[in-house]
VOBA-1610 file (N, C-alpha, C; in pm, whole numbers, padded with zeros to 5 digits, always signed):
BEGIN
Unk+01445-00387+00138Unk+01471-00295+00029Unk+01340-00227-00012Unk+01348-00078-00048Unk+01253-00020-00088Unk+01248+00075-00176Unk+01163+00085-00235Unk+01133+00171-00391Unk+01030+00254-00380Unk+01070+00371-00470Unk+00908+00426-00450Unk+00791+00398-00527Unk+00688+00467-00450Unk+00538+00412-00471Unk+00460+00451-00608Unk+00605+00535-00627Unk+00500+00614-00782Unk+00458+00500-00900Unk+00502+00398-00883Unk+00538+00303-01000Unk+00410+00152-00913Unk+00320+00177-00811Unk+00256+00054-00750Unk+00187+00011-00874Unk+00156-00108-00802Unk+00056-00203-00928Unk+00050-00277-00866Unk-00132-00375-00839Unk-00194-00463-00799Unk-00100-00593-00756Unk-00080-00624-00640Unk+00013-00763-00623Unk+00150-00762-00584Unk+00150-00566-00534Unk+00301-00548-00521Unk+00260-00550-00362Unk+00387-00570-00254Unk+00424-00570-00127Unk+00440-00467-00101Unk+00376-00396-00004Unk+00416-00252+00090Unk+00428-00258+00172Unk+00500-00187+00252Unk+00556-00114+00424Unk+00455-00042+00423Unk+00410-00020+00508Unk+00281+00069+00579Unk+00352+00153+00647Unk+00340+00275+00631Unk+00399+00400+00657Unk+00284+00430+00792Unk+00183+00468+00800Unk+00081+00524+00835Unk-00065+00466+00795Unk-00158+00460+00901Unk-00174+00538+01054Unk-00064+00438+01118Unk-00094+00500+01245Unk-00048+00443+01364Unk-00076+00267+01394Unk-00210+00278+01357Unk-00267+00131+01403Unk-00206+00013+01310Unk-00127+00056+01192Unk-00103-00068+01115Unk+00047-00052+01088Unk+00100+00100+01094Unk+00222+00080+01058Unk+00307+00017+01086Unk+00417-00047+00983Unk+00548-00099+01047Unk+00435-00257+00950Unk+00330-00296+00971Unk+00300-00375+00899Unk+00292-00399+00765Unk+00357-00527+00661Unk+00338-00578+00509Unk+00227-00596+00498Unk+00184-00509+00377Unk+00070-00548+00309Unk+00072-00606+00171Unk-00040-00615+00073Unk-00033-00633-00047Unk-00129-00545-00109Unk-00093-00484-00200Unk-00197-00405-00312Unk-00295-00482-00388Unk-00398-00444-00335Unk-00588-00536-00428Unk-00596-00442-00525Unk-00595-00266-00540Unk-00657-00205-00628Unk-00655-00042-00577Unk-00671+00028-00659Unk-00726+00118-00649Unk-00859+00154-00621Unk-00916+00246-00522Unk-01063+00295-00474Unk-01151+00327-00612Unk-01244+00290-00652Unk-01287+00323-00777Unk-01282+00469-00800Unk-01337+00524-00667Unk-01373+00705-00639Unk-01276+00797-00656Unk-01145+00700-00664Unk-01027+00801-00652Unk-00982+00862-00830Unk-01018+00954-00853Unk-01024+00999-00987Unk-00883+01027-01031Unk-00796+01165-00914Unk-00682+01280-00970Unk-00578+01141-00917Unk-00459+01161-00922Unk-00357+01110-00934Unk-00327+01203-00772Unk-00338+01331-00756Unk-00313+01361-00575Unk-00413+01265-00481Unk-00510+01216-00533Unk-00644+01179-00410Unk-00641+01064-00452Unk-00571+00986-00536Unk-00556+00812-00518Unk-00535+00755-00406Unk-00673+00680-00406Unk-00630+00529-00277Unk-00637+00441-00306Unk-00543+00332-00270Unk-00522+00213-00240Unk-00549+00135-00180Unk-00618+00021-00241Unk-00684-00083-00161Unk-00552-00189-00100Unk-00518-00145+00035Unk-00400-00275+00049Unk-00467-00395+00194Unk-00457-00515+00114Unk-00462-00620+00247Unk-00378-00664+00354Unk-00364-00644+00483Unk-00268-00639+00547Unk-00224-00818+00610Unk-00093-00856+00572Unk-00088-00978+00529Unk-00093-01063+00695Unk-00052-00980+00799Unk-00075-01079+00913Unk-00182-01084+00992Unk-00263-01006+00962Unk-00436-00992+00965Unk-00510-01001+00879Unk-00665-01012+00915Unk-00776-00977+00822Unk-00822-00882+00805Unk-00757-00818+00753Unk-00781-00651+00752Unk-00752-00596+00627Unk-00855-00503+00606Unk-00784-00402+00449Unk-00788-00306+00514Unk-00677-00169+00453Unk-00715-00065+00474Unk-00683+00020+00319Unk-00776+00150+00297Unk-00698+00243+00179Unk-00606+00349+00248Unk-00533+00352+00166Unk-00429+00433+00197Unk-00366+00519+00069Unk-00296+00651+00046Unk-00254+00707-00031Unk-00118+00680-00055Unk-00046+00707-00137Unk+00070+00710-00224Unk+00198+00754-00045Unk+00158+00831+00001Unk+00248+00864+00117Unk+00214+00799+00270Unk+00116+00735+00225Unk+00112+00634+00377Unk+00160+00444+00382Unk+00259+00462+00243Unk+00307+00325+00225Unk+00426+00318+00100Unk+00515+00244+00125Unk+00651+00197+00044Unk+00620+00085-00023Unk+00612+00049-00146Unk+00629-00040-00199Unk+00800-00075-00201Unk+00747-00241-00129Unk+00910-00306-00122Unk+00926-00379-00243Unk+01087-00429-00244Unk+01136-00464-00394Unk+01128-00613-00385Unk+01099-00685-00470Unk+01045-00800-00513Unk+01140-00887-00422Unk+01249-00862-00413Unk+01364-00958-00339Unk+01334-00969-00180Unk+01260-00833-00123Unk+01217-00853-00020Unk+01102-00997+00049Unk+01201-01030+00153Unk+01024-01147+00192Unk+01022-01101+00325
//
């Protein structure tokens, strides 16, 4: 199940939309990029849960899934 991203907050679960190299993979939201000021150029700090990997990503390169999801 999935919801949109307009509503993320730290600790929520995402679908990785994009790039190529991670999509289709769950992550989790750490934070917002400090640098990211406007609400168009927000990034997201997400940890990708079956690796050691972070990547940032914007509002359209990931779905926040609904809590019921595992």
């Amino acid at each position: 199940m999935l919801h949109t991203s307009k509503s993320t907050q730290v600790g929520d679960r995402v679908l990785i939309l994009c790039p190529a190299y991670v999509a289709g993979k769950v992550g989790v939201v750490c934070g917002v990029e400090s640098n990211s000021v406007s609400q168009t150029s927000k990034r997201w700090i997400i940890q990708i849960e079956s690796e050691n990997m972070m990547v940032s990503l914007t509002l359209n390169e990931f779905q926040t899934l609904s809590p019921e999801f595992k």
